[in-house]
C-alpha positions in Angstrom: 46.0 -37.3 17.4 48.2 -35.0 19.0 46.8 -32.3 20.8 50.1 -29.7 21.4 53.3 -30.5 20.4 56.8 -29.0 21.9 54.7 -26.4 23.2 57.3 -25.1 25.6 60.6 -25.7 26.8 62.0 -26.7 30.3 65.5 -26.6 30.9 67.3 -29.2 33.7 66.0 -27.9 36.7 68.7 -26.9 39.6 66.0 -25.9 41.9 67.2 -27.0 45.6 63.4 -26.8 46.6 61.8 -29.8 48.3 57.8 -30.0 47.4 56.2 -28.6 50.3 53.9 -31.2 50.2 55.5 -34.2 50.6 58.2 -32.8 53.3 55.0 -31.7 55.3 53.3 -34.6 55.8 56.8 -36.6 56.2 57.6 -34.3 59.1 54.7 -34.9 60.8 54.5 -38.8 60.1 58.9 -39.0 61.0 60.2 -35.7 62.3 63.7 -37.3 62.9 65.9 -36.4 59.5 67.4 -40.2 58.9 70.1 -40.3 56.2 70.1 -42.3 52.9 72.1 -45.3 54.4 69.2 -45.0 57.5 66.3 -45.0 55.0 67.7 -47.6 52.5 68.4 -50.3 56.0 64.5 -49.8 56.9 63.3 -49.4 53.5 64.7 -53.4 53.0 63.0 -54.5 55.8 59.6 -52.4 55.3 56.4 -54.0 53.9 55.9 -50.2 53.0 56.9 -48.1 50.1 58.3 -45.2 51.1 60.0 -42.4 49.2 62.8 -40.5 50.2 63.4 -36.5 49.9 66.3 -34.7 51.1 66.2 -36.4 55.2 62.3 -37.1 55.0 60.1 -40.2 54.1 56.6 -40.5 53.7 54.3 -43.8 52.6 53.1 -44.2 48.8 49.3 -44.3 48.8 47.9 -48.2 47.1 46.9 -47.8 43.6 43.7 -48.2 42.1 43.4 -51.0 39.5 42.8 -48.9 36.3 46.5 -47.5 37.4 48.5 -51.0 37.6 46.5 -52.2 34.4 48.0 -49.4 33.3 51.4 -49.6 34.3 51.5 -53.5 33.1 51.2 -52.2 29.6 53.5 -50.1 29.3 56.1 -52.5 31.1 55.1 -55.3 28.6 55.0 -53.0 25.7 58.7 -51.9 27.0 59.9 -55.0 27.5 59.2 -56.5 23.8 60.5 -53.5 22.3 63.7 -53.2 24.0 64.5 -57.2 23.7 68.1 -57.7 22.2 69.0 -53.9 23.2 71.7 -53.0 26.3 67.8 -51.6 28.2 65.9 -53.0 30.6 62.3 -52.0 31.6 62.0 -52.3 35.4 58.8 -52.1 37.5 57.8 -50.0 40.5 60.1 -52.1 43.1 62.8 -50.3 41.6 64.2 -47.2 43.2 65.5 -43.9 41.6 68.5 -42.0 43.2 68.4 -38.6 42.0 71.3 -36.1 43.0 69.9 -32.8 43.8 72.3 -29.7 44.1 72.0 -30.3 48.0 70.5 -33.2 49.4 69.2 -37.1 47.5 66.2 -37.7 46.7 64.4 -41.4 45.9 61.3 -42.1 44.4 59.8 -45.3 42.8 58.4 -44.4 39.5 55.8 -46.7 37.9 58.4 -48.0 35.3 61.7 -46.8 34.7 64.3 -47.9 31.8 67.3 -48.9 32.0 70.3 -49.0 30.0 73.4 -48.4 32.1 72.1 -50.1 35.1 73.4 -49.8 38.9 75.3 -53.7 40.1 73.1 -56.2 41.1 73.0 -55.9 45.0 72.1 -52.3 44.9 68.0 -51.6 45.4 68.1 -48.6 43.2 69.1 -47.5 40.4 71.1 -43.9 39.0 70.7 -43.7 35.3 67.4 -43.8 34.0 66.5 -43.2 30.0 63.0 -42.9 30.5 60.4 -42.8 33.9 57.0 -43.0 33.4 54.5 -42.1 35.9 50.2 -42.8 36.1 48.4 -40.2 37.1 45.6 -40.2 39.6 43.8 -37.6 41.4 45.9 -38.1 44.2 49.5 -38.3 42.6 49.0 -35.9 39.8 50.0 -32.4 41.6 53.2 -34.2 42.9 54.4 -36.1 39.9 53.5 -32.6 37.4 55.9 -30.6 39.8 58.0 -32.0 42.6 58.5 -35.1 41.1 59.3 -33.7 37.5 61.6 -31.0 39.0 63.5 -34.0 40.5 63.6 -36.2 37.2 64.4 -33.7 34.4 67.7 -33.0 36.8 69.1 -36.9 35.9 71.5 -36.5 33.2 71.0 -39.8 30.9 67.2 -38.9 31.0 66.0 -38.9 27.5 62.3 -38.6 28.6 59.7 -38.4 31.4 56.5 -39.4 30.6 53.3 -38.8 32.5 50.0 -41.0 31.7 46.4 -40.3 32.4 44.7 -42.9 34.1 41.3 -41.3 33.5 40.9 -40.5 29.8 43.6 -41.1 27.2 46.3 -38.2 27.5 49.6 -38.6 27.5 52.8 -36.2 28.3 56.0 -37.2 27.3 58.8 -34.4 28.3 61.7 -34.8 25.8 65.1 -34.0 26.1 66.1 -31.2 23.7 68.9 -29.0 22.6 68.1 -26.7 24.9 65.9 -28.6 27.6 63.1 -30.3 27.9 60.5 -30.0 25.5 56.5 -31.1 26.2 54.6 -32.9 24.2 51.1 -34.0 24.6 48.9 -37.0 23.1 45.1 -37.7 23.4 42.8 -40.1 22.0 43.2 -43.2 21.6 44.9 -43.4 17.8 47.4 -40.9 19.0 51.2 -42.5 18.3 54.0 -41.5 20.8 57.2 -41.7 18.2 60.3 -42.6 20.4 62.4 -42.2 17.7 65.7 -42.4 20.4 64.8 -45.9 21.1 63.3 -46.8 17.5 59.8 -47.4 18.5 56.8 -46.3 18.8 54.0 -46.1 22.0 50.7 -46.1 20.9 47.7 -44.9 23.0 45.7 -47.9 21.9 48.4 -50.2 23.5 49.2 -48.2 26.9 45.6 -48.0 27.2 44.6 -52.0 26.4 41.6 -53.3 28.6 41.4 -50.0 31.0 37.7 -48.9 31.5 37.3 -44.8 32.6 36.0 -44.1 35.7 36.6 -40.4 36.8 37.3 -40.8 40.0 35.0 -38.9 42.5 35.6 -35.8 43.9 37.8 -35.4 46.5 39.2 -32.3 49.1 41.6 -30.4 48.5 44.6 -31.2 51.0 
């Protein structure tokens, strides 16, 4: 079932805005401003994730395991569907190098695909189809607004979709004539139509073997 469908529009964003949250808590956790070659040395040599916005770093939080079962699927489900096609599905050791008007930003998204993919050596790539992102408590009012800001700017993106680890609800943003359109999916017999890559996502699929648990309440930061 689909609940809403291209219920508004966004266009490529060209905001120059850094989430406030993420650039105050990496200030406080590395107030030196490091470059991108900096932050790509350490990051090689780190047994910590870190993301990079415009100067700044700051950790990933670990994962709950409803989120990587998650994830899994939807790399797997990737992966069969895109056999024998120029795209790759790649996992959440993979970088993104996004070019903002004025500074570079880097994030690892749950699964990204690839089609036109960065050489070998590099650790990140620049032209992502599709990033998909689970959402938690935690992650969701970063990856629904600084981290969507940043994505929607890529120019091969064809789609950005965000998955609920707590219920089944999915959001894919689609590239449009004019911008990006939203569309959302709930329950689990909803069909995602991905009719740029010829395929289809079902809910039942992304969604194979996860058991709900809200997660408990927690403080606003």
């Amino acid at each position: 079932m689909t609940l809403t469908r291209q219920v508004h529009a966004f266009k490529h964003v060209e905001s120059a805005s850094v989430g406030a949250y993420a650039i105050n808590m990496s200030a406080a956790l590395n107030p030196r401003h490091i470059t991108v070659e900096e932050y790509l040395a350490a990051e090689s040599a780190s047994p910590v994730k870190r993301e990079y916005l415009g100067g700044f770093v700051y950790a990933m939080a670990g994962a709950k395991n409803a989120h990587n079962l998650i994830a899994s699927n939807v790399l797997g489900m990737l992966h069969a569907r895109l056999r024998g096609t120029p795209c790759r599905p790649y996992n959440s050791d993979t970088k993104v190098r996004i070019q903002m008007p004025n500074h570079v930003r880097m994030y690892y998204p749950d699964v990204s695909v690839i089609c036109e993919s960065n050489p070998p050596g590099d650790t990140f790539q620049d032209r992502p189809v599709l990033v998909v992102e689970v959402l938690s408590r935690r992650t969701r009012r970063i990856d629904e607004s600084e981290k969507r800001e940043a994505y929607l700017t890529i120019p091969t993106l064809v789609g950005y979709l965000l998955i609920d680890q707590d219920c089944p609800a999915v959001t894919l943003y689609r590239c449009a004539e004019h911008g990006f359109v939203d569309e959302v999916y709930i329950q689990m017999e909803a069909i995602i139509p991905l009719a740029e890559f010829r395929f289809e996502l079902p809910l039942a699929e992304i969604y194979e073997g996860v058991e709900f648990l809200p997660e408990p309440e927690e403080e606003e930061l």
